[in-house]
Structures are given as structure tokens and as C-alpha cells.
C-alpha positions as CSV (number, residue, x, y, z in Angstrom):
1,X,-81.0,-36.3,81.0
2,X,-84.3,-36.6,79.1
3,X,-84.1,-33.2,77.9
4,X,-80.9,-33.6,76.2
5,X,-82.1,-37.0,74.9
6,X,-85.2,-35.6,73.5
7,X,-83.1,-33.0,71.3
8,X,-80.8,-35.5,69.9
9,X,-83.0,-38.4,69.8
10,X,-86.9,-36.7,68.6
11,X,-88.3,-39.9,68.4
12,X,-88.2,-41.8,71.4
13,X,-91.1,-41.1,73.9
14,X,-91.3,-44.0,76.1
15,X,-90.0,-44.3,79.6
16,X,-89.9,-47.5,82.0
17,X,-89.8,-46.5,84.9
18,X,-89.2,-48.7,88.7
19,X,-92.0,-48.9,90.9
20,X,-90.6,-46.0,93.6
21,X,-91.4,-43.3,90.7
22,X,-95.4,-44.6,90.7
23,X,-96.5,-40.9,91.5
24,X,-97.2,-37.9,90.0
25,X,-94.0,-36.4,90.9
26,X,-92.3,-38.2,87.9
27,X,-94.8,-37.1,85.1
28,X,-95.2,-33.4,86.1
29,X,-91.5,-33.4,85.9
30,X,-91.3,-35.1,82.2
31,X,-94.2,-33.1,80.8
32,X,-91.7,-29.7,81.6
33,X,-89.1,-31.5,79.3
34,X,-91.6,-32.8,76.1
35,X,-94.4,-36.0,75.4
36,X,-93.4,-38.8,76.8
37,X,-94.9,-42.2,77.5
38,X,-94.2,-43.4,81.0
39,X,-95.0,-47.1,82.0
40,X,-94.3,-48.0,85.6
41,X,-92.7,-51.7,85.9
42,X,-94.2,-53.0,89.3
43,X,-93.7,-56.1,91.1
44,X,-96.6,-58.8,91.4
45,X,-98.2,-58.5,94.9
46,X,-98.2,-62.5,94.6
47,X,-94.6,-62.6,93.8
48,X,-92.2,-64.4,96.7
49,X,-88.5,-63.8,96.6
50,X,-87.1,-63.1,93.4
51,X,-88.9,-62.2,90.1
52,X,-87.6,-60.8,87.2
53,X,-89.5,-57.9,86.0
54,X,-90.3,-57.2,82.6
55,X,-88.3,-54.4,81.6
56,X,-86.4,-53.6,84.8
57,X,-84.0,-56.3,83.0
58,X,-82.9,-53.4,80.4
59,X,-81.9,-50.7,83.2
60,X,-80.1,-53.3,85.4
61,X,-78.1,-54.5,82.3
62,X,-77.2,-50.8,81.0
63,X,-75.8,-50.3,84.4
64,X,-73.9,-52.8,84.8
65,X,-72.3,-52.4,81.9
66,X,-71.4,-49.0,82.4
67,X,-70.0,-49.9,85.8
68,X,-68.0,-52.3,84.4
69,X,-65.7,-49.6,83.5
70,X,-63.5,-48.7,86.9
71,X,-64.2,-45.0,87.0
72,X,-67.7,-45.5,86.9
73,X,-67.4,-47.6,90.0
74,X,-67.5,-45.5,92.7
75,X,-69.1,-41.7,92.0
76,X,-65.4,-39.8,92.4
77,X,-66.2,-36.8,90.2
78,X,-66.8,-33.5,92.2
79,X,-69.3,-31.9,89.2
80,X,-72.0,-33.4,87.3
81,X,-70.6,-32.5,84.1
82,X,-68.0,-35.0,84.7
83,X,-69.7,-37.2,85.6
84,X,-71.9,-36.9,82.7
85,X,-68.7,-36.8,80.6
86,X,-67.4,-40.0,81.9
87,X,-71.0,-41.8,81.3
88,X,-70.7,-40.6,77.3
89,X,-66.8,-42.1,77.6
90,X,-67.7,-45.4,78.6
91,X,-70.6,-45.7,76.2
92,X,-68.9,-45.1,73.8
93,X,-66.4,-47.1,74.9
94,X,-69.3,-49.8,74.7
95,X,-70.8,-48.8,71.3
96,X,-66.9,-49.2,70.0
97,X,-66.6,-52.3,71.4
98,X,-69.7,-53.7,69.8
99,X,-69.2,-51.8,66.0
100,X,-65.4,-53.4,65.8
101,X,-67.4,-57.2,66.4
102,X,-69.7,-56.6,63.3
């Protein structure tokens, strides 16, 4: 996915990423696709219960969004392209949603 976004998108470099993706796994695999930036949001060994991590916010929110609409429920799609195509419906979906409020 970052390799397409990279192409359209020259300009964004930075990646948040959740704490499971700490190793080096992750950044050999971005530095095959371009530059990137990649910060690791990681939960406070102090922390007890819930805490709200700084960043981890945005990814939670984009998802739910997305899953908000019913095909995106569930993962019924048999390829990935659609599966990818149905992720570009609903944003766009979103995006049109948000343009037609301005």
C-alpha cells in the first residue's frame, strides 16, 4: 500500500506505526518501497488499563470509519484487488460525504 501511496502522494514520509511492528522487520521492508520516517507509538510501561496513545487514535478512527460501511464489515472479497477496490469505494464515499458539508 505504501508503494502506491508514495507514487501518488511524493510527499508524505512518515509512518506511525503500533508497537507489534517495533522491529527491524518493518523498516527493511519500507526502505524497498522509498524514505520513510517510521515512529513506533508504544504504550507506557507504567500505564494500567486503558490509555490512549498518541497517534494510535488516527488509525483506530480511519478504521472505523471505513468499517462503517457494511461491505467492509466482514473481509468477503476472494482477491485483494477487491478488496483494495472496495477500500477506494468507501473512501471516497467518505471524502464525498465530507466535500458536500463544506
Amino acid at each position: 500500500m505504501l508503494a502506491e501511496i508514495i507514487h501518488r502522494f511524493p510527499w508524505l514520509r512518515h509512518v506511525f506505526a503500533d508497537g507489534g511492528y517495533a522491529g527491524d522487520k518493518l523498516r527493511q521492508a519500507l526502505r524497498r518501497v522509498g524514505k520513510w520516517t517510521v515512529e513506533i507509538v508504544k504504550r507506557s510501561d507504567k500505564a494500567k488499563g486503558f490509555e490512549v496513545l498518541s497517534r494510535g487514535w488516527v488509525v483506530e478512527r480511519t478504521l472505523a470509519w471505513l468499517n462503517r460501511n457494511r461491505r467492509l464489515a466482514k473481509d468477503f472479497e476472494q482477491t485483494i484487488a477487491s478488496a483494495t477496490a472496495w477500500l477506494f469505494i468507501a473512501s471516497i464515499q467518505l471524502l464525498t460525504r465530507r466535500i458536500t458539508r463544506l
